[in-house]
C-alpha positions in Angstrom: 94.5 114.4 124.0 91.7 112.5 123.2 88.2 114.0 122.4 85.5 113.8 125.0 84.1 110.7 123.6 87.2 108.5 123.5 86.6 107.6 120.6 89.3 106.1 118.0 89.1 108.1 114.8 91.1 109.1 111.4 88.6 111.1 109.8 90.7 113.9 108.4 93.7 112.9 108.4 96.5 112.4 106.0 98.1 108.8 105.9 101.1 107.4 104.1 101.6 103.6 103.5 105.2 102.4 101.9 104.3 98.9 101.0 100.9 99.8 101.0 99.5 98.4 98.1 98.9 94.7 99.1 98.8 92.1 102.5 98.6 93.7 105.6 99.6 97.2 104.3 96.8 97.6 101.6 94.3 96.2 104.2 95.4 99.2 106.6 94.9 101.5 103.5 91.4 99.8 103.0 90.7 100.8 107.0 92.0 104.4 106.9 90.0 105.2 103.6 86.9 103.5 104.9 87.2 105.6 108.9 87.2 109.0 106.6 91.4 109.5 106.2 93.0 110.6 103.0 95.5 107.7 102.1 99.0 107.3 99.3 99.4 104.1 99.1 103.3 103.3 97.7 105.5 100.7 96.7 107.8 100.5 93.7 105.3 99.0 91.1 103.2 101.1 88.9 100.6 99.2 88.3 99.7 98.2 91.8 100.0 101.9 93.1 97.7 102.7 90.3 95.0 99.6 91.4 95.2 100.9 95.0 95.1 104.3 94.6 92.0 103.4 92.1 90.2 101.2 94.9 91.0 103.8 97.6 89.5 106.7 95.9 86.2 104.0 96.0 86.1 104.3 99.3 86.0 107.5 99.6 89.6 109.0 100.2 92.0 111.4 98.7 95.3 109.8 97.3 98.0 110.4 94.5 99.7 107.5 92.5 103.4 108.1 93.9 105.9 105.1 93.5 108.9 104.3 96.4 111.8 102.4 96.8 112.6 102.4 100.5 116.0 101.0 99.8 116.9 104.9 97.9 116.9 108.0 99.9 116.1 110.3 96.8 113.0 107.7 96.0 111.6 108.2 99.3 112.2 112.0 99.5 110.1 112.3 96.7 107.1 110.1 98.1 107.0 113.2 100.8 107.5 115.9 98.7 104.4 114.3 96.1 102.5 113.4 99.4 102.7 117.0 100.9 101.9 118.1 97.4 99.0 115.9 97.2 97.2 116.0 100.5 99.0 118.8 102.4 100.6 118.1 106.0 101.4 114.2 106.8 99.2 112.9 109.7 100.5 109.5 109.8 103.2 107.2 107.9 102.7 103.8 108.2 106.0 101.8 107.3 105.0 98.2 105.9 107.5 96.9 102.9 109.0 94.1 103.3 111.5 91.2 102.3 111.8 87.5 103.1 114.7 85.1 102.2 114.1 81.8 103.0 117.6 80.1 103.6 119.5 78.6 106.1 121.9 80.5 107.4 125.0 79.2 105.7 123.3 79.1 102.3 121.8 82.7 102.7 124.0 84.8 99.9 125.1 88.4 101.2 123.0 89.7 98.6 119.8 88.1 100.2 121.0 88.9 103.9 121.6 92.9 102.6 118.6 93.2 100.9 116.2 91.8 104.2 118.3 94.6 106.5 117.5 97.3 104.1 114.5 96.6 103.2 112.7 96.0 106.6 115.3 98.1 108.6 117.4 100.8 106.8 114.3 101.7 104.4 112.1 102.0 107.7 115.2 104.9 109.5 115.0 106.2 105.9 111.2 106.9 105.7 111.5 107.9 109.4 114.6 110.0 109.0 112.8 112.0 105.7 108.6 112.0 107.1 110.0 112.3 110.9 111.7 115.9 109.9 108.5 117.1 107.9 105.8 116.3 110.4 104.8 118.7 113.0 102.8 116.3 114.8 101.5 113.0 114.5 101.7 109.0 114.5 104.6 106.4 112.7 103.4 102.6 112.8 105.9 100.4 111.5 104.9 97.0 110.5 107.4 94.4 112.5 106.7 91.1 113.2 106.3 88.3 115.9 109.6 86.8 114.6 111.3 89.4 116.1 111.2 86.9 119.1 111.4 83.9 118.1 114.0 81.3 116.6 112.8 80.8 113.1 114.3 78.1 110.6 116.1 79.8 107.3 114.8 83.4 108.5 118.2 84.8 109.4 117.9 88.2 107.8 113.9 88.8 108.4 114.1 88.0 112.3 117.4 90.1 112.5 115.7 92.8 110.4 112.7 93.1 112.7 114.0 92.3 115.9 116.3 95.6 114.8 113.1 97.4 114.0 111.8 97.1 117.2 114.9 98.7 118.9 114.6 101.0 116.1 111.2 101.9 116.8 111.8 102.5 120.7 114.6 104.7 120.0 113.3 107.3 117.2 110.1 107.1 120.0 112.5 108.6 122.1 114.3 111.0 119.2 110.5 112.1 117.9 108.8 112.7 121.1 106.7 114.4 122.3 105.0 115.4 119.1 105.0 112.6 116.8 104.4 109.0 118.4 106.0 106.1 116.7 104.9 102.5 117.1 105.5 98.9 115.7 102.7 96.3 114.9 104.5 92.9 115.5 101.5 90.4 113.8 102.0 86.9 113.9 100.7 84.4 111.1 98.5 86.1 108.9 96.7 84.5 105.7 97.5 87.0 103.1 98.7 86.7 99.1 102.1 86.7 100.0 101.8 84.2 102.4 102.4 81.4 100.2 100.9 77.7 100.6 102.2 76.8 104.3 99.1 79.1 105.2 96.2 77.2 102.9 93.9 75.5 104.6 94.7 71.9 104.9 98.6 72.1 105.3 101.3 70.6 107.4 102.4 73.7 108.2 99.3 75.3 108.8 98.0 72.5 111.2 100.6 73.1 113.3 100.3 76.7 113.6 96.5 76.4 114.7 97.4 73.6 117.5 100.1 76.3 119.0 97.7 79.2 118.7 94.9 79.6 121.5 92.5 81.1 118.9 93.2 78.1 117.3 94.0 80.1 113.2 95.4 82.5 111.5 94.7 85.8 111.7 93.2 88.5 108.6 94.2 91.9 107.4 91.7 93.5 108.8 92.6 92.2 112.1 95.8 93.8 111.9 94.6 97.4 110.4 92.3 98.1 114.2 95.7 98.7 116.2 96.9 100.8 113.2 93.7 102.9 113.5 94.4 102.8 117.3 97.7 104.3 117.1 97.0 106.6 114.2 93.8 108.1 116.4 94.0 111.0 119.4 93.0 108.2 121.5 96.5 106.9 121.7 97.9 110.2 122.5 100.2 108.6 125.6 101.3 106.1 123.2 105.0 105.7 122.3 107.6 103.3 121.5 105.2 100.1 122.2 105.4 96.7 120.3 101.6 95.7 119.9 102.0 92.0 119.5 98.8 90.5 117.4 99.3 86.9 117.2 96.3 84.8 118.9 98.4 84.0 121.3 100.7 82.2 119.6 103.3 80.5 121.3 107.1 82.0 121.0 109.2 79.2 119.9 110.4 77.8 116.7 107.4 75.7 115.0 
């Protein structure tokens, strides 16, 4: 239920980022700290969970310095147990590593294929499977993508990984309910660091991505991280198993 104000808010809670410690993910971490949550941000490298962790307790929130590997079970059972150690009961795990291989189809190797499915799928029912059976209540965002519907040149194992996590997503909705809401943020192009050059200002690519856009750019972080404080909050309470497309308006066809 939502408070008598309606109003969207995480103060309080306890949040859990995999692949939150840069590009959309870190900028989600940024918005929970900042709306009064307690946030780990995790991913498997040292030294960027200890420069989060150091610029979310900045802002003002609670956090621990706990590495993950979504791709091992034991890795990610131990995120939970140092999270619940950390900040007590789970509020909210937002799912948000991922993996790209840019390759046609026929010169993808298996080892590029596997690694895109487990990443962005199998390490998403892993978290789910491990947070999902420790949380009494409470929100799962996963990060997907606007790729998941469209046909995307030398994206073979990204588009099949998140058009899986969207079905994904709608089913453990359906496993989890009624106490623990899970969602999927499908953004479209969004200028982060690891978008590479075809995003800078100025190129080919990037041209033709603002012509087929009606708000005529690409998006920022922190205009992804608003639907992540949305579902996170009481006042998405009747929420479940929706795919909150953030794209501009982009236009669903190969570019």
């Amino acid at each position: 239920m939502t408070d008598d104000s309606g109003a969207i808010s995480v103060d309080g809670k306890n949040v859990v980022i995999i692949g939150g410690t840069s590009g959309i993910g870190l900028e989600i971490g940024r918005a929970f700290a900042r709306n009064g949550a307690d946030v780990i941000a995790s991913s498997r490298s040292e030294d960027s969970v200890a420069d989060a962790a150091a610029e979310l307790r900045d802002l003002g929130a609670e956090t621990a310095e706990v590495t993950c590997n979504v791709r091992d079970l034991e890795s990610v059972r131990n995120l939970k147990d140092e999270a619940e150690a950390a900040l007590g009961g789970i509020d909210v795990l937002v799912n948000s590593a991922g993996s790209v291989a840019a390759a046609p189809v026929t010169e993808m190797t298996e080892k590029e294929w596997y690694q895109d499915i487990d990443v962005c799928l199998s390490g998403v029912f892993r978290a789910t499977k491990v947070f999902g059976d420790a949380m009494d209540e409470g929100s799962i965002i996963n990060i997907s993508s606007m790729s998941a519907e469209q046909s995307r040149e030398e994206r073979a194992g990204y588009v099949s990984a998140k058009a899986g996590l969207n079905g994904l997503t709608r089913a453990t909705a359906a496993d989890l309910a009624p106490d623990i809401r899970v969602n999927a943020i499908a953004p479209g192009f969004v200028k982060t660091e690891l978008a590479g050059p075809k995003l800078e200002d100025g190129s080919e690519f990037r041209e033709g991505v603002d012509e087929r856009t009606p708000m005529e750019r690409v998006a920022t972080p922190d205009e992804i991280s608003g639907a992540a404080l949305y579902l996170a909050s009481d006042a998405a309470s009747f929420t479940t198993g929706e795919i909150i497309t953030i794209d501009g308006g982009y236009d669903r066809s190969s570019v």
